[in-house]
C-alpha positions in Angstrom: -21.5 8.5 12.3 -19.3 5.9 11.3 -17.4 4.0 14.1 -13.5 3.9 14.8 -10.9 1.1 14.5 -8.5 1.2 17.3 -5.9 -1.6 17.0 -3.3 -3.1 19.4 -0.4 -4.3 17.8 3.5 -5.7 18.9 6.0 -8.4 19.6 5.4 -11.4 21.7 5.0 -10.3 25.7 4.5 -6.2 24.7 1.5 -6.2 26.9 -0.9 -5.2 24.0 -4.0 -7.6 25.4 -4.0 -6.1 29.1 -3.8 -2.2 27.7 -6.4 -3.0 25.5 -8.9 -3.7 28.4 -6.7 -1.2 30.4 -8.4 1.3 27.6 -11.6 -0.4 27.7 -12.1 0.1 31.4 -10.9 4.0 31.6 -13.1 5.3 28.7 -15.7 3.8 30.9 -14.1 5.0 34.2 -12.9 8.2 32.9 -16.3 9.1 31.5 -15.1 9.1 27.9 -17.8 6.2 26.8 -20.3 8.0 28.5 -19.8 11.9 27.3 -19.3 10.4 23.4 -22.3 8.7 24.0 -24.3 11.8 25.3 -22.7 14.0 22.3 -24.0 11.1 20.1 -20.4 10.6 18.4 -20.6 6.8 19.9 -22.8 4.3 20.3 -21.0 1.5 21.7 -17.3 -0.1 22.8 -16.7 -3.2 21.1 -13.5 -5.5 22.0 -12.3 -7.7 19.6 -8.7 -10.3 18.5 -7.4 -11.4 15.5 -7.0 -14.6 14.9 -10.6 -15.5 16.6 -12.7 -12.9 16.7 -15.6 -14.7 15.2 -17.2 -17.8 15.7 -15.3 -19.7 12.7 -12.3 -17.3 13.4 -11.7 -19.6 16.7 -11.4 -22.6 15.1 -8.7 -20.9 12.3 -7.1 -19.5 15.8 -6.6 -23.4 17.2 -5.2 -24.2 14.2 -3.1 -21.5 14.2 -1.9 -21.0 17.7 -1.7 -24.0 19.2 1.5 -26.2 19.2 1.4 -29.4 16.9 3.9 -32.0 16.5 1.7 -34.2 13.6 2.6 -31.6 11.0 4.0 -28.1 10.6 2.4 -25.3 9.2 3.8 -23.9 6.1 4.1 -20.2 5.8 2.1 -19.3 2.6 -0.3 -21.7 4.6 -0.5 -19.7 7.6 -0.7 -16.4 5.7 -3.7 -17.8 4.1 -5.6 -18.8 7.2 -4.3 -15.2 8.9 -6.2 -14.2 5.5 -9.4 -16.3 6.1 -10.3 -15.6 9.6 -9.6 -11.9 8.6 -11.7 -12.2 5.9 -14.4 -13.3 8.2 -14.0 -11.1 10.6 -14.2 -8.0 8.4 -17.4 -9.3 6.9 -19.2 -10.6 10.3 -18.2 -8.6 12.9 -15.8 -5.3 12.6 -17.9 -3.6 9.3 -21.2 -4.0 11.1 -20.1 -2.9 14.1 -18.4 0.3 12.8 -21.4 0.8 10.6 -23.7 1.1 13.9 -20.9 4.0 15.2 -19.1 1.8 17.8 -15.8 2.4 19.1 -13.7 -0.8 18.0 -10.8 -2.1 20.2 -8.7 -4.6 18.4 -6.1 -6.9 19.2 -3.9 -7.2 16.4 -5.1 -6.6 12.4 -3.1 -6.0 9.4 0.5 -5.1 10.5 1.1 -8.0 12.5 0.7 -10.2 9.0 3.1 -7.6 7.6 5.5 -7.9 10.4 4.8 -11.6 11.0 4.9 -13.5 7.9 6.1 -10.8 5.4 9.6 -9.6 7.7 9.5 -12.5 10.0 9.0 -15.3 7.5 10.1 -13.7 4.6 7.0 -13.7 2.4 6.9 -11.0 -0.6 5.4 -8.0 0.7 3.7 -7.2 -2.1 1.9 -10.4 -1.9 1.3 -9.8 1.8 -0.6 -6.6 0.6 -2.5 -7.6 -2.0 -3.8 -10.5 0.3 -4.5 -7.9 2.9 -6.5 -5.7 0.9 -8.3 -9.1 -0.6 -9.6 -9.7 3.3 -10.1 -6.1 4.8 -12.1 -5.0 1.4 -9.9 -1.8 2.1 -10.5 -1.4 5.6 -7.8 0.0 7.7 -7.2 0.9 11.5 -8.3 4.4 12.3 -5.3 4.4 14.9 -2.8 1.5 15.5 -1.4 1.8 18.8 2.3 -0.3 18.6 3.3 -0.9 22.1 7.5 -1.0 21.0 9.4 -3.6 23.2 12.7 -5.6 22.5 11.9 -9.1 21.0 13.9 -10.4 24.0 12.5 -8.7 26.6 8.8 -9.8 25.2 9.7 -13.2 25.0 11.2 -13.7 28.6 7.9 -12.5 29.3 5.7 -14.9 27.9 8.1 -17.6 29.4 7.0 -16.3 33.0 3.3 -17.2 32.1 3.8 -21.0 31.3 3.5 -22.6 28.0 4.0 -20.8 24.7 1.7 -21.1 22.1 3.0 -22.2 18.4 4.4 -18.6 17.5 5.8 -17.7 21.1 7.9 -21.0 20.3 9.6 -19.3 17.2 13.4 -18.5 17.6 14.7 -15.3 18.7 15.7 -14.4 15.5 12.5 -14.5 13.8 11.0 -12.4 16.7 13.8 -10.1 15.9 12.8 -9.4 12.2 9.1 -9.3 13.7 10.3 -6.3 15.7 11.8 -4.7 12.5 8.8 -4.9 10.8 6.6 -3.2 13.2 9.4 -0.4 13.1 9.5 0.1 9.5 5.5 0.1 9.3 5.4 3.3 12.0 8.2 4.8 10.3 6.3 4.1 6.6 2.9 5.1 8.4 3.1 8.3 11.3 0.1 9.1 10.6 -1.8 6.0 11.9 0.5 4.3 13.5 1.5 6.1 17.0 4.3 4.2 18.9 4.2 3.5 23.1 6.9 2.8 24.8 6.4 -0.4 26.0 9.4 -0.9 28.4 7.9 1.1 31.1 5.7 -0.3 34.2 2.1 -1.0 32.9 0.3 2.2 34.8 3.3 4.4 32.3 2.4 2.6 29.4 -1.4 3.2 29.9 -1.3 6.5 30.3 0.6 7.4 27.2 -2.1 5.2 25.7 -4.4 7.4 27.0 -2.7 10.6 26.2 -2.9 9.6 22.8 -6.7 8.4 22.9 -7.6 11.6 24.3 -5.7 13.6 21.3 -7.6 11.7 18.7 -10.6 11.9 20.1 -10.6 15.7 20.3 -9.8 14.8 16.5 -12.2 12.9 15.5 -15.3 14.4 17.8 -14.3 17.7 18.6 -14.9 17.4 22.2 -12.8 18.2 25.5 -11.4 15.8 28.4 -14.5 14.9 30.9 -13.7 17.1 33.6 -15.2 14.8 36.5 -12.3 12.1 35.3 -11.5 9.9 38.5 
């Protein structure tokens, strides 16, 4: 059975990285990992980031993430290192993966390019998405969880855990339009995309994660909540 691509995705400071291995330790502490295993629906839970979830894909992350003041980055240049690392990521680490039936947690894949550089630095769209399809070979999320928070509120956020990294340092406004692209994308794509309300207290916010995990697995496998869940 082919695996399943579960993505992360959301502003600056949404919390996205610590619910993804939130989710990552309940399906093993819930019993989830183990009764998909035992029903043979899953062979495996595999945690992965974009940028850097490859070898090379770290190196196109440094460049990416890390604040310069030699030389800025200009935005059809950073689309088209988004575009390489996701190219190699694809390739070398999420096809393989799902083609061996594991369970694929992601932090952060197509939309954030969309809502990144196509709403927050204005690249064509269209572009955007012919660029995407270019690097995923057609590959889409199987569910993209958007944890929804105000750009503000994300951003005061990250200030509380030290220095920012080269997008975190963006203005308010562009973290603004960010936001608006991630809104349009679940409004343009309810059937994928299934928005959390990322305002709540982190235990709130993992639970309606889980709620929604739990629907799609009974989706996808066909099988029933593990009833010896601690």
């Amino acid at each position: 059975m082919r695996g399943k691509l579960i993505v992360f995705e959301g502003v600056e400071g949404c919390g996205k990285t610590t619910q993804l291995r939130r989710s990552q330790q309940w399906l093993v502490d819930s019993g989830w990992q183990a009764l998909l295993q035992t029903k043979d629906c899953l062979q495996q839970i595999a945690v992965t980031r974009e940028p850097g979830g490859t070898e090379l894909g770290l190196k196109v992350r440094q460049l990416l993430l890390e604040p310069s003041t030699a030389e800025a980055i200009e935005s059809r240049a950073e689309l088209l290192l988004y575009a390489a690392d996701r190219a190699q990521h694809v390739d070398g680490y999420l096809h393989p993966y799902l083609l061996q039936g594991a369970l694929i947690l992601c932090d952060r894949y197509t939309d954030s390019t969309i809502a990144y550089q196509g709403y927050g630095r204005g690249i064509d769209l269209n572009l955007i998405a012919q660029l995407n399809h270019i690097a995923t070979n057609g590959l889409e999320s199987d569910l993209t969880l958007w944890l929804d928070l105000d750009a503000a509120t994300g951003l005061a956020r990250t200030q509380r855990r030290g220095a920012a990294d080269r997008i975190e340092q963006a203005d308010l406004s562009f973290h603004q339009r960010v936001q608006q692209g991630f809104t349009a994308l679940a409004q343009q794509h309810p059937q994928r995309i299934a928005r959390i309300d990322a305002s709540l207290r982190e235990a709130e916010v993992a639970q309606q994660i889980q709620t929604v995990l739990e629907q799609h697995f009974a989706e996808w496998y066909g099988v029933e909540r593990p009833k010896d869940e601690g």
